[in-house]
N, C-alpha and C positions, 0 to 999 in steps of 0.2 A: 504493500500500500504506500504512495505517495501525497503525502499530506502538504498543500499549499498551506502558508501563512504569512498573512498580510501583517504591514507595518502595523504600531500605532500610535497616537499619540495621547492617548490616556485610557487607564482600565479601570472600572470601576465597577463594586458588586460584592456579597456575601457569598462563599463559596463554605462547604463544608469536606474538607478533605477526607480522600477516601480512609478505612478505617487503617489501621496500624498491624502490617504484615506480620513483621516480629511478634506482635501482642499473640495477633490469631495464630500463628503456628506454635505458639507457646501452648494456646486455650488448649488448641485440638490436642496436643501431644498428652500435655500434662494432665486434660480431662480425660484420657487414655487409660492414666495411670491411679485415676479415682476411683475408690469402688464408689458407686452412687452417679446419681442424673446431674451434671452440669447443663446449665439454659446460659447462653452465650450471645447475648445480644452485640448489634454490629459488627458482625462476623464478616472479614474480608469477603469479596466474591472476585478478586485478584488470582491469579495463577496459580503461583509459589501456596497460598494458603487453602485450597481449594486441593492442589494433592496433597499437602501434610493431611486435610479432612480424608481426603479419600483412605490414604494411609493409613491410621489411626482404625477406620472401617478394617482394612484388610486385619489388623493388628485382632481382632474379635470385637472393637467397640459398638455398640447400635446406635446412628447416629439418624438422628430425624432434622430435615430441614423446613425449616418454615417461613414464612413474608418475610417476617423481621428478626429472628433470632433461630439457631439451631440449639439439639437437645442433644449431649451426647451420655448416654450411660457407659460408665469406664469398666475397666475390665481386672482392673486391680492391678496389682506386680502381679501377683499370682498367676491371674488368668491370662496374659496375654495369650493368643495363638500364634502358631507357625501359617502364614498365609501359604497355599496350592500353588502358585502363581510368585513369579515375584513381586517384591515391593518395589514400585514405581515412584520414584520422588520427583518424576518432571523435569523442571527446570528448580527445584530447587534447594538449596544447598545446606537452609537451615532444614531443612528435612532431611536432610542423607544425614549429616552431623549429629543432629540430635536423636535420633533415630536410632543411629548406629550405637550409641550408649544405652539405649533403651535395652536394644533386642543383645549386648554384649552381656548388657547386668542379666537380662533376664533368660539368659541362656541357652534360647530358641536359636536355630536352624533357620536364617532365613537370609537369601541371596537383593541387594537391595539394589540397581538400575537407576537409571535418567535417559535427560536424552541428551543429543548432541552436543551442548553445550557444558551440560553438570557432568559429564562425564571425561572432559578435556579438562575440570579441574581435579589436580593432587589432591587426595585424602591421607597424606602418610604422616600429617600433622594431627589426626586422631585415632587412624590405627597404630604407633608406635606404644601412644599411653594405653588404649584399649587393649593392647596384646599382655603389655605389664601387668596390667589388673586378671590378667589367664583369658581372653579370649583367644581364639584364632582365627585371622581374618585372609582371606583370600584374594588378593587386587590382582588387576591387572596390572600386567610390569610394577607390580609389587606396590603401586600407587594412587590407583585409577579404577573407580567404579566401572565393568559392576564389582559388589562387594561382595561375597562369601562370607556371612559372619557366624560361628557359635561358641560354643564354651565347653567343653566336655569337664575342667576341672571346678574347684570351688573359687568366688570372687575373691579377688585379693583387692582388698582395700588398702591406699595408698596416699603419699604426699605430695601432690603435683604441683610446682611453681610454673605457670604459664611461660613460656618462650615467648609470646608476645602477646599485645592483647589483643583476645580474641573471646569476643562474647560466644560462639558457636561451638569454639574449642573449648571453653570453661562448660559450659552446657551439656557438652556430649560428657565430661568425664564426672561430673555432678548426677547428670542422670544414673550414670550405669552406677555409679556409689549407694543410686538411691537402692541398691539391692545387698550391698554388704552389712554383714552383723556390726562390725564396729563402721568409724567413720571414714569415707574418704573425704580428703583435705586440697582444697583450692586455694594456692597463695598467687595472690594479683598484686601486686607492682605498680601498674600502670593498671589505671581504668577502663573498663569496655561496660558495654551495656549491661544493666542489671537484672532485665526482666524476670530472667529464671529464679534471682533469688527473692525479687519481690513474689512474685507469684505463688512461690510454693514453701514461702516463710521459712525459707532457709537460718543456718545459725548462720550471722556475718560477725568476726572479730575485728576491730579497727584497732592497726597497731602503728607505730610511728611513720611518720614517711610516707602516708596515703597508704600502704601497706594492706592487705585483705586478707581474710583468711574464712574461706567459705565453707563448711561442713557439710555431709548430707550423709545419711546410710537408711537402714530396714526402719530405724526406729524415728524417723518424722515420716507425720501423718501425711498424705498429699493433701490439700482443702482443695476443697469445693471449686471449681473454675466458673462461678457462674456472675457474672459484669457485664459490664457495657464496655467492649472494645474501642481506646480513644483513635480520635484520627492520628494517622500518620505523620509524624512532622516531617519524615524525611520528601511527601506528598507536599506540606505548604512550604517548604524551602525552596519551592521554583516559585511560588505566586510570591512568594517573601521579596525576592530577588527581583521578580517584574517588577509588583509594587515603587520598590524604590528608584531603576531604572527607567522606568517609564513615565515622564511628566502629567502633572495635572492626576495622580492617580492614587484612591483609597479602596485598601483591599482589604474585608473582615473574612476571617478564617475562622471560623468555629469548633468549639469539641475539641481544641488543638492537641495532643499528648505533649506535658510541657518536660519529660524524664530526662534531669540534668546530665544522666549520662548518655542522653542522643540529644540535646539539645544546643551544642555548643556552639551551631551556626548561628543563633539567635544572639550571643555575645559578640559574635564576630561580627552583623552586621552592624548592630549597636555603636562596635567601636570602631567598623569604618565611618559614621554619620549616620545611619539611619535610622530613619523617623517609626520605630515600633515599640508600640505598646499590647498589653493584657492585661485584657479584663476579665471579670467575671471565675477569676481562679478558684478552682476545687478538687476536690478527689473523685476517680473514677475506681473507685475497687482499691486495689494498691496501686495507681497509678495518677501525678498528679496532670491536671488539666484545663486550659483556659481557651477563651476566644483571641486570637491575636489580630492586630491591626493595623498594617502598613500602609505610607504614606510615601508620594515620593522625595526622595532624599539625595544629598550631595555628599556623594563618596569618596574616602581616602583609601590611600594602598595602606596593605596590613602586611604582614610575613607571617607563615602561618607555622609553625615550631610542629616536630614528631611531634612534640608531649602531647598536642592536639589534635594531632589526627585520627585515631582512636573515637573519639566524640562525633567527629563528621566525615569521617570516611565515605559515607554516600554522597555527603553533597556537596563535593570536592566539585564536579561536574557544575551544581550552577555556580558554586562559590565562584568558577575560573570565568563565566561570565558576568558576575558584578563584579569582579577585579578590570575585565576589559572597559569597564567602564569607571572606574575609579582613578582620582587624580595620584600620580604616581607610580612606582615600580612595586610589584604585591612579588612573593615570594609562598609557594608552598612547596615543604621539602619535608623527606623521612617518610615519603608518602609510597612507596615502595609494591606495599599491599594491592596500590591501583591496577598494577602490572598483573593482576593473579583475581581479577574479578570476573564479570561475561563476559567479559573481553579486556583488552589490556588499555585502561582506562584511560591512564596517562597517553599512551600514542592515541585515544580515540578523540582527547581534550582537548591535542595538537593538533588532529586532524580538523576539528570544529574552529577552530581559532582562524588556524588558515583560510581555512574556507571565505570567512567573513572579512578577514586582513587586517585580523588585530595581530596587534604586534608582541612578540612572548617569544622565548626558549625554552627547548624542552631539554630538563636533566632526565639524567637516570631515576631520581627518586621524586621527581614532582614537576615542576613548569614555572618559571617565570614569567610575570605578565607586564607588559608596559602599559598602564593605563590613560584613559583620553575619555573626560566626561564627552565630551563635542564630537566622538567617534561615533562615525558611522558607515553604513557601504550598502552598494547599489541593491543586488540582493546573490543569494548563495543558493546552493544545492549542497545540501549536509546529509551525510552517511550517518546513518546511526549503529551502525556496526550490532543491529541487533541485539543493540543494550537500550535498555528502558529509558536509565536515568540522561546518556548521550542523546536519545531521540529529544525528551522533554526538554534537556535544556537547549538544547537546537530552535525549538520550539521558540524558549524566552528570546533566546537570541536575535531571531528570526525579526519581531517585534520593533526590531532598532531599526531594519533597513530601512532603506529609500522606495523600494517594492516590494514583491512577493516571491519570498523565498518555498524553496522544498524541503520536506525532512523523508529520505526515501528508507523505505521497511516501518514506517511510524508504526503497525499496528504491534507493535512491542512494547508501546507504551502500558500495553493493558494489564504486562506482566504485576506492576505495582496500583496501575492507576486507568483502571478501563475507563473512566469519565475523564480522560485528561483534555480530550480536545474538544469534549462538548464546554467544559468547563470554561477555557481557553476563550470558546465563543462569546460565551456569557458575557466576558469582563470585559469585550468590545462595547465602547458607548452607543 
């Protein structure tokens, strides 16, 4: 699909982003793992989260879906089954990861797949710890879904200090702990997303230095998964970015998920100049949440430090187009991880920049941008290399020309955000 997108010169409109990918593939997994009926209101209907549902199905769950909310009854540690079939994770990665901890802890026989894409990324950064705790896992070229997972001997429960942060990687070895008699132990360093331990009230120790130390085994309870799934921030981090980019222009986001460990794009734009505020702040289950409100703003370059990339690793993509438009030279580096995502992020960022003829060098570990509020160009034809978050921010980008740009393969957007381009429409005056 080939998606036209006309300039603009102001957006304006109430959008509610779609719901929160990470949340819902937590809901479905973890209500897996619940004996009892979770009711899971705003439950993605996105890609990635729609096979973790299926999944969790194959897994023994009974899952009912409805208008507005699905019901899932879990199947305990106990009950998991071996699915006939393999397990099919799609395109998605928090489902083979987290997943694979499941079925390691819970001892099952079960071969786990994707498709083209999930299966061209490494998993040897969670079969190495999953083998330690006694599974045995079968990869291709010893790296590479499909996976062969089971256990023939007893869990060894263990001490794992993250090699880097990785909410997926912390996830998978948390899960499979959830089946050891004593504890297995997650020490985090550097921060990554918290969901898992918000959700399933894990023990967290906070020790000097930011320091983490996460617990989980046989002996905590799984709760209930039954909320209102928030929206996606890493969803309003593109309207975030138009807003301010785009003159004459106020954009309310609603339902926002405000979780300081995926929210760090909201500081950044703060402390390039930008005009956002929240309202109406509260709790959604464990998770906190507001309506956010951008306005358009006059941007400075920022440099964006490893220590922070962790926090907005997704939305490295539009970050690199409010940098293009920001006064000054921006700098994101230590960003490495981009290279190892649906595609190799960093050359997909380069490829978008060019495109338009902003001006930027691409490192090894991230991109230089030379920023120009008063930039602008005629129009472009942008690849999306089949990645969601490159399509969309193509998308913002597009918004600045002088005419009407292309974003070709767009219907990828839907992987995170099937409403993206109705939306898009919307905020035309």
């Amino acid at each position: 699909m080939i998606q036209k997108v006309k300039p603009s010169d102001s957006l304006q409109g109430t959008l509610s982003p779609p719901p929160d990918k990470s949340i819902s593939q937590r809901a479905a997994i973890f209500s897996l793992l619940h004996e009892g009926t979770s009711v899971i209101k705003n439950y993605s209907s996105a890609q990635d989260p729609q096979s973790s549902l299926e999944c969790v199905e194959s897994l023994g769950a009974e899952v009912i879906r409805g208008k507005d909310s699905i019901s899932i009854k879990g199947t305990g540690r106990s009950g998991i089954k071996a699915p006939e079939d393999d397990l099919d994770c799609g395109n998605s990665g928090t489902a083979m990861r987290l997943l694979a901890g499941v079925i390691a802890g819970s001892g099952k026989q079960v071969r786990m797949c994707g498709d083209a894409s999930l299966t061209s990324r490494t998993m040897t950064r969670i079969i190495e710890p999953l083998e330690k705790m006694g599974a045995y896992i079968l990869a291709r070229n010893s790296a590479y879904a499909p996976l062969m997972i089971t256990r023939e001997e007893k869990l060894k429960p263990m001490d794992f200090e993250l090699p880097i942060p990785s909410a997926q990687l912390k996830s998978c070895i948390l899960l499979a702990g959830l089946f050891g008699e004593t504890p297995t132990r997650v020490i985090e360093t550097i921060p990554s997303r918290d969901h898992t331990e918000r959700l399933l009230q894990l023990k967290v120790e906070e020790e000097k230095k930011g320091k983490k130390i996460i617990s989980a085994s046989l002996n905590d309870e799984i709760p209930n998964q039954s909320y209102t799934v928030p929206g996606d921030f890493s969803a309003a981090a593109f309207w975030l970015v138009a807003g301010c980019i785009i003159p004459n222009s106020e954009i309310k986001l609603e339902a926002t998920g405000l979780n300081p460990t995926r929210n760090a794009l909201l500081g950044i734009l703060q402390e390039m100049g930008a005009n956002i505020t929240i309202e109406n702040e509260r709790m959604e289950g464990a998770e906190p949440v507001g309506d956010v409100v951008v306005r358009s703003s006059d941007l400075r370059a920022i440099n964006i430090p490893k220590s922070i990339i962790p926090n907005c690793i997704d939305e490295l993509p539009i970050l690199a187009v409010a940098m293009s438009f920001a006064e000054g030279i921006s700098v994101i580096s230590g960003a490495e991880e981009l290279r190892h995502k649906e595609t190799d992020r960093i050359m997909a960022i380069s490829e978008m920049l060019k495109a338009a003829g902003v001006s930027f060098e691409e490192k090894e570990d991230g991109v230089e941008i030379h920023g120009n509020p008063e930039f602008s160009f005629d129009s472009a034809t942008f690849k999306s290399f089949h990645d969601h978050r490159i399509a969309m921010a193509s998308a913002v980008l597009s918004l600045k020309g002088k005419s009407e740009s292309e974003i070709l393969d767009a219907e990828c957007a839907a992987v995170s955000y099937p409403g993206f381009w109705e939306d898009l429409l919307a905020l035309y005056p």
